[in-house]
C-alpha positions in Angstrom: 0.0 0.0 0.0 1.1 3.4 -0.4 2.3 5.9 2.0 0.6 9.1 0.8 0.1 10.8 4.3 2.5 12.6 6.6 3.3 13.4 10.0 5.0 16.0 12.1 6.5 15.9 15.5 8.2 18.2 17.7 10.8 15.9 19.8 13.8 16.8 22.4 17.0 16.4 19.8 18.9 14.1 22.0 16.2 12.2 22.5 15.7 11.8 18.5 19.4 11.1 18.8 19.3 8.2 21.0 16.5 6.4 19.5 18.2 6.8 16.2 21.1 5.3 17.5 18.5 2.6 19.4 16.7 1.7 16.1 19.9 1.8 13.4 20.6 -1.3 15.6 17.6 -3.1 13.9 18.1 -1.6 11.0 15.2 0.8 11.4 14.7 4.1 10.9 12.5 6.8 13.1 9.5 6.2 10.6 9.9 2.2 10.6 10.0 2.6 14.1 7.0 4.7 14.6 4.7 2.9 11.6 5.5 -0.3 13.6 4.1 1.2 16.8 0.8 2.6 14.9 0.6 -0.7 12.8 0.8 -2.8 16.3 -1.5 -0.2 18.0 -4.1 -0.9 14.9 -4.2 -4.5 15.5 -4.6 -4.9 19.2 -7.1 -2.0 19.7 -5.1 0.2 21.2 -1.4 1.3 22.5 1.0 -1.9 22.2 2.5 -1.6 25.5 1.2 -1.0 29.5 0.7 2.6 31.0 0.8 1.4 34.6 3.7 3.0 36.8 6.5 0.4 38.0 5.6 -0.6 41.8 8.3 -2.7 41.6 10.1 -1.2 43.6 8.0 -0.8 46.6 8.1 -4.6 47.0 12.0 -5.3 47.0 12.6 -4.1 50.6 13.8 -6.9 53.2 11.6 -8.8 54.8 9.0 -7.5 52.9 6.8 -10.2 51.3 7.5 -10.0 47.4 5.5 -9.9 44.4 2.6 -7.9 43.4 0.3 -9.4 46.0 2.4 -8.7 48.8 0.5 -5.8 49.9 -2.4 -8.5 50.7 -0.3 -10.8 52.8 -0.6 -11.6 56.0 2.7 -11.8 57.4 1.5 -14.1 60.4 0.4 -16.8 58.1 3.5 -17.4 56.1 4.5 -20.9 57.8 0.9 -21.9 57.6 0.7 -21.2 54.1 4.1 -22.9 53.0 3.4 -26.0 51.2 -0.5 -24.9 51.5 -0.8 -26.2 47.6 0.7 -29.2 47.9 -1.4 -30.3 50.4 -4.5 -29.4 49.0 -3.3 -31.9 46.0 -2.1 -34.5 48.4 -5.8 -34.4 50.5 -7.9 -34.3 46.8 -5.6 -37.1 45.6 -6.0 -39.3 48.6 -9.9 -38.9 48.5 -10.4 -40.4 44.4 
C-alpha cells in the first residue's frame, strides 16, 4: 500500500538522537519505528504496551513479602501457608 500521508512531530534532539542510534541497531529508521508502533497499536485495539507506573520497587525491601500481592499478605500466616498447595493436591488425591 502506499504511503501518501505525513506526520510531524516536535521531539527533544537528544532524544531523537538516542532512539536513532537505538533503532539503526535493527536496522530501522524513526519512521519504521513509529509505523510499527501505529501498525501494532491498529491490530490490538489500542497502545502496544502498558501505561501502569513500575511498583516494583516498593516490594524489594527486606523482609517484605515479594511480588505484586504482597500488599495483601498476612505476614503471620506465612508458615501456615508454606506447602499450602501441595497439600491441598495431596488431600484431593488421597480422596479419588
Amino acid at each position: 500500500m502506499a504511503k501518501t500521508s505525513s506526520m510531524y512531530i516536535r521531539i527533544d534532539p537528544e532524544v531523537k538522537a538516542d532512539v536513532e542510534r537505538i533503532y539503526s541497531k535493527f536496522g530501522m529508521s524513526i519512521t519504521d519505528a513509529i509505523n510499527v508502533f501505529l501498525y501494532q497499536s491498529r491490530n490490538i485495539g489500542g497502545l502496544p504496551f502498558d501505561l501502569r507506573p513500575s511498583v516494583q520497587k516498593e516490594f524489594t525491601s527486606p523482609g517484605r513479602v515479594k511480588g505484586i500481592l504482597g500488599k495483601y499478605a498476612n505476614p503471620a500466616l506465612v508458615a501456615a501457608e508454606k506447602g499450602a498447595w501441595n497439600k491441598a493436591l495431596e488431600q484431593k488425591h488421597d480422596n479419588i
